[in-house]
C-alpha positions in Angstrom: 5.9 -0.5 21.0 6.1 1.6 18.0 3.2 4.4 17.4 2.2 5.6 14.6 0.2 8.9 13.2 -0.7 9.2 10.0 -2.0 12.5 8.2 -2.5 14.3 4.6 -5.3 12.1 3.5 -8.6 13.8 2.0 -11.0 14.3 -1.4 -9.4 14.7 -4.6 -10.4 14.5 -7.8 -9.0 12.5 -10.7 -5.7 13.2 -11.9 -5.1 15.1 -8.1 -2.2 14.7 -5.8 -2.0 14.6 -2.0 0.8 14.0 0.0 0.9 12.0 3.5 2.8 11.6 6.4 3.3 9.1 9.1 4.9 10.5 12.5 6.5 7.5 14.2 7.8 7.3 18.0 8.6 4.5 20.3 10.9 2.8 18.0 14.2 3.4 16.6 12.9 4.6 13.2 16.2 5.0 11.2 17.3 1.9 11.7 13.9 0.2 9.9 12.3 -0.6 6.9 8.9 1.3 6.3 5.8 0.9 4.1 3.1 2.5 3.6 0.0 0.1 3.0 -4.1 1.0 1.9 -7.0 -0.9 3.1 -9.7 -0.4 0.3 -13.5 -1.0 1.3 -14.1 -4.8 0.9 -10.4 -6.0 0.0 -7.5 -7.0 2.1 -4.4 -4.5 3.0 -1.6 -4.5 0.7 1.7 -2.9 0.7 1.8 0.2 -1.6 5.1 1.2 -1.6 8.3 0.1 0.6 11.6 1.8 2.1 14.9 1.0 3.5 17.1 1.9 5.7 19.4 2.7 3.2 16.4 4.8 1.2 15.9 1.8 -1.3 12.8 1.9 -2.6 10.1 -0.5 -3.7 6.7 0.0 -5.3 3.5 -2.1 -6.7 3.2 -2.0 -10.1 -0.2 -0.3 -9.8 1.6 2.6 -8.5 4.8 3.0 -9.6 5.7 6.2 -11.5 2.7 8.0 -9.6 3.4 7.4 -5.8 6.8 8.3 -4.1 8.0 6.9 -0.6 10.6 9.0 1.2 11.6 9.6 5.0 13.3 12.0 7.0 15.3 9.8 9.9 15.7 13.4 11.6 12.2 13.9 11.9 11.1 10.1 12.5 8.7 10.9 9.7 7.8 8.7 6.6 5.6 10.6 3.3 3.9 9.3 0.4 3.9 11.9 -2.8 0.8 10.4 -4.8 0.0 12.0 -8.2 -2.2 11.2 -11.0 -5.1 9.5 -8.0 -7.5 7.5 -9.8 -10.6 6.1 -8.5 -8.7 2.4 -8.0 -6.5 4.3 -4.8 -9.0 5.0 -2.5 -8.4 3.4 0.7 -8.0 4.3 4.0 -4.1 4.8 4.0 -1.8 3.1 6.7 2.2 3.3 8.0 3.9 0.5 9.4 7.2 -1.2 9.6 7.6 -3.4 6.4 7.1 -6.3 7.5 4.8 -5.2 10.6 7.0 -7.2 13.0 3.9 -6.9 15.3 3.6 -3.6 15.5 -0.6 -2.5 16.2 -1.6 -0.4 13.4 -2.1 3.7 13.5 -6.1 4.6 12.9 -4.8 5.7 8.9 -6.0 8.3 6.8 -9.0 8.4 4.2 -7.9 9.0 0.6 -10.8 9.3 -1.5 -10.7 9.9 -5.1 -13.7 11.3 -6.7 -15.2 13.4 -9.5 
């Protein structure tokens, strides 16, 4: 059973950047395709931003050219490089395999974007 720890998430205002990271054990992480997903207040989860095994990457339009996905297979550890926040990405931030397979979900971290 894969866990999974996420972290970086906080208050930022407009136009901000954070950065967070997603510490994954019990699985064989290199080997799988991540995403990072947000749950905002009164909407469903979606998938924010995707990666392979291979480090292809894919993105929602909403984001893409703000948010970067990467991963370090040494470290079993995903990130998301947000910039330019705007009030429409505050969620509570998740990591998962992409599709979850299955896999519970980590307790996420709060990204709040406000003035």
């Amino acid at each position: 059973q894969m866990q999974l720890v996420e972290s970086g998430g906080g208050l930022v205002q407009p136009g901000g950047s954070l950065r967070l990271s997603c510490v994954v054990s019990g699985s064989i992480f290199r080997l799988l395709p991540m995403g990072w997903y947000r749950q905002a207040p009164g909407k469903q989860r979606e998938l924010v931003a995707r990666i392979f095994s291979d480090s292809t990457t894919w993105y929602r339009d909403s984001v893409k050219g703000r948010f970067t996905i990467s991963r370090d297979n040494a470290k079993s550890t995903l990130y998301l490089q947000m910039n330019s926040l705007n009030r429409n990405d505050t969620a509570v931030y998740y990591c998962n395999q992409s599709p979850p397979a299955g896999n519970g979900w980590g307790q996420g971290t709060q990204v709040t974007v406000s003035s």
